[in-house]
C-alpha positions as CSV (number, residue, x, y, z in Angstrom):
1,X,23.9,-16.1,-13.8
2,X,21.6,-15.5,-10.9
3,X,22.5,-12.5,-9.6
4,X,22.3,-10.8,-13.2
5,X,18.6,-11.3,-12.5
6,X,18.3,-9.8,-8.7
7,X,20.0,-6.6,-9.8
8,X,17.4,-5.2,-12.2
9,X,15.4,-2.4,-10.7
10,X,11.8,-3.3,-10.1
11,X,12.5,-7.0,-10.1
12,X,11.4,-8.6,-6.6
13,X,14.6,-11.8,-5.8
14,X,11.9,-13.2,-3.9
15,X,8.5,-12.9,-5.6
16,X,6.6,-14.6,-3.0
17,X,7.1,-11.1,-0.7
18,X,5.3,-8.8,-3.0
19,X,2.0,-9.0,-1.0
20,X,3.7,-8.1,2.1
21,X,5.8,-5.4,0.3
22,X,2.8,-3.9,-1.0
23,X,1.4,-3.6,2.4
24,X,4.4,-1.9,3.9
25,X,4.3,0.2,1.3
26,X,0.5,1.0,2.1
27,X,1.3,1.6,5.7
28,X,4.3,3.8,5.0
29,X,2.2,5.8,2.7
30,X,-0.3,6.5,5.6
31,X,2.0,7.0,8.2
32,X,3.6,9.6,6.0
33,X,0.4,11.2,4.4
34,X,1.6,10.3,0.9
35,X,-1.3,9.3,-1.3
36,X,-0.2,5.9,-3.3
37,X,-2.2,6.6,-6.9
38,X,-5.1,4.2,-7.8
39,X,-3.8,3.2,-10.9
40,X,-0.1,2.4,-9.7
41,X,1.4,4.5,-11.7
42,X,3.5,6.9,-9.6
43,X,5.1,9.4,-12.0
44,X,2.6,12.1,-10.6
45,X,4.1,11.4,-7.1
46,X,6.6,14.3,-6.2
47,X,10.3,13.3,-5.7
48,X,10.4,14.0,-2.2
49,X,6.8,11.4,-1.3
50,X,8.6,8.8,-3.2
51,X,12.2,9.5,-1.5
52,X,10.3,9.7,1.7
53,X,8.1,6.2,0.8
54,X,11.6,4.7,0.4
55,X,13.3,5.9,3.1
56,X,10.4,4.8,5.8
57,X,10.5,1.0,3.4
58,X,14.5,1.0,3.6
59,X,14.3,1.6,7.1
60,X,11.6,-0.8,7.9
61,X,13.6,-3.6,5.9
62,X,16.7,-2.9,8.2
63,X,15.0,-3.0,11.3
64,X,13.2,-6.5,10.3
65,X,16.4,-7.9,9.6
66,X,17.9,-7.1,12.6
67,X,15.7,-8.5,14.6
68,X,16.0,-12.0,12.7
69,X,19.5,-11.4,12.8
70,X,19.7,-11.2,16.8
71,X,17.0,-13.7,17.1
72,X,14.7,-11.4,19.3
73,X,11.6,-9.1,18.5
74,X,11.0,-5.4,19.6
């Protein structure tokens, strides 16, 4: 089934976006002052960085799609 494969946590539906995911993520990071760990490997981050990380990404995401949904940029 294909969307078995789009709900598992971690797992991008379109792999191709990773690079540009990965720089959001960077620029969230410094925006918020949140230092993203060298190695990747973000169980030293505190739950509220990470909650705030996702929050600025979710809200990014959102505000990308409604732009292509209306058709017009900001």
């Amino acid at each position: 089934m294909a969307g078995r494969n789009s709900s598992r946590s971690g797992q991008l539906v379109v792999p191709q976006a990773n690079q540009a995911l990965q720089q959001m993520k960077l620029e969230a990071a410094q925006e918020l002052g949140v230092q993203i760990p060298q190695d990747g490997y973000y169980g030293n981050v505190s739950t509220r960085d990470a909650g705030s990380l996702g929050g600025y990404i979710t809200k990014k995401l959102v505000q990308i799609a409604e732009q292509q949904l209306s058709g017009g940029s900001r």
